[in-house]
C-alpha positions in Angstrom: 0.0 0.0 0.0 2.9 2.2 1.0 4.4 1.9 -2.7 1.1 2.6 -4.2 0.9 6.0 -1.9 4.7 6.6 -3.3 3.8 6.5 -7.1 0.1 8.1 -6.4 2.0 11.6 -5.1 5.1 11.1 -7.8 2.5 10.8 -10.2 0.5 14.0 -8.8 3.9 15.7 -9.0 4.8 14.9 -12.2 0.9 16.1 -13.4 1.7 19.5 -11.5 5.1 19.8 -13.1 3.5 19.4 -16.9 0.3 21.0 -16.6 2.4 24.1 -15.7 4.5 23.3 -18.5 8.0 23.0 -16.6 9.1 20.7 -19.3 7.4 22.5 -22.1 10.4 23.7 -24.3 13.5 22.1 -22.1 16.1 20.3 -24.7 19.0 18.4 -23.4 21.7 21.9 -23.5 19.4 24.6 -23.3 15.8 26.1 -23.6 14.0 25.4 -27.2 11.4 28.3 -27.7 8.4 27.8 -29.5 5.8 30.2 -31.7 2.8 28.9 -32.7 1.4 31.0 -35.0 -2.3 30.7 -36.6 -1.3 31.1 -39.9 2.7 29.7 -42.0 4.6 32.7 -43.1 4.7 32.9 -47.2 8.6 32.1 -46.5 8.1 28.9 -44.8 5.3 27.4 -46.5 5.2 23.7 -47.4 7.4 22.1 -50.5 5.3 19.5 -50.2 2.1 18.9 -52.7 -1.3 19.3 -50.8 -4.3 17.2 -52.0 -6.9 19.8 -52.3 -9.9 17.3 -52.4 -8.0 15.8 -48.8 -6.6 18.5 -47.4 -7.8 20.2 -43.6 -8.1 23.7 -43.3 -4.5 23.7 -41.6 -2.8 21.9 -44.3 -4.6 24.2 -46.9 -3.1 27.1 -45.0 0.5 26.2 -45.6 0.2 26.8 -49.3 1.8 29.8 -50.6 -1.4 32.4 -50.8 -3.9 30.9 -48.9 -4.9 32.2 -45.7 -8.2 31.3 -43.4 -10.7 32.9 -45.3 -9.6 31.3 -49.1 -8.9 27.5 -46.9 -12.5 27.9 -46.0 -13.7 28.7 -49.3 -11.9 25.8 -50.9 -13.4 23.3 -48.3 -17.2 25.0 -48.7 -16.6 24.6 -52.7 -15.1 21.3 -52.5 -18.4 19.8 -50.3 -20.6 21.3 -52.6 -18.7 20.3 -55.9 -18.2 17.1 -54.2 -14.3 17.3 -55.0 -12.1 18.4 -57.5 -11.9 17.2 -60.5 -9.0 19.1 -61.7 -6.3 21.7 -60.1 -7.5 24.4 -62.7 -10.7 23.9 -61.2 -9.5 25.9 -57.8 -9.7 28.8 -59.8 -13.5 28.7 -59.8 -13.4 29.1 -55.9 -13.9 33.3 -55.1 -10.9 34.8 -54.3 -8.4 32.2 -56.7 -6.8 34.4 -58.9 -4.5 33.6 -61.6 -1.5 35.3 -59.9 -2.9 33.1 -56.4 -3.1 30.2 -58.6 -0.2 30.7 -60.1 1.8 30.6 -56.9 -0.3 27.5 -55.8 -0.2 25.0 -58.6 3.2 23.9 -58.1 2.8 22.9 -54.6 -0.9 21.2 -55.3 -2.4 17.7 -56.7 -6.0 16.3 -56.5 -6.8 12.7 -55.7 -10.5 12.2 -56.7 -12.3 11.6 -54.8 
């Protein structure tokens, strides 16, 4: 019973420590801080193609160009479009413009659906 005590009140330490994030940014040699930001900064946006007919509002956002608003309308046009069909076709959503989709198609591909 005694050990059980023992690992009940390291364990409540342990919860105390994290929940008040003691450990939250510690590397072995230092501090690590860490931004999270809502949106990616045009500089560090993903080199990686995003499925458009797949792809979160989060992952959406890492494309060069496309903020909250435009990831929101890509998702609403996508559900009503049911997918698609085509990466031209991104250019029908409101607020695609050529010189948007222009920075975009490079980093986008489409699995149907």
């Amino acid at each position: 019973m005694k050990k059980l005590n023992v690992a009940l009140a390291a364990l409540a330490v342990a919860a105390v420590f994290f929940s008040a994030g003691y450990f939250t940014g510690r590397a072995v040699g230092g501090d690590v801080n860490v931004t999270v930001n809502e949106s990616v900064p045009e500089n560090e946006k993903t080199e990686r193609k995003v499925n458009i007919n797949r792809a979160e509002k989060d992952e959406l956002m890492t494309l060069p160009g496309i903020g909250e608003t435009l990831a929101g309308r890509i998702i609403d046009y996508r559900n009503v479009k049911g997918g698609f069909f085509s990466t031209e076709e991104l250019k029908l959503v409101q607020g695609i413009t050529d010189a948007v989709f222009d920075k975009l198609k490079d980093h986008i591909t489409i699995e149907v659906k």
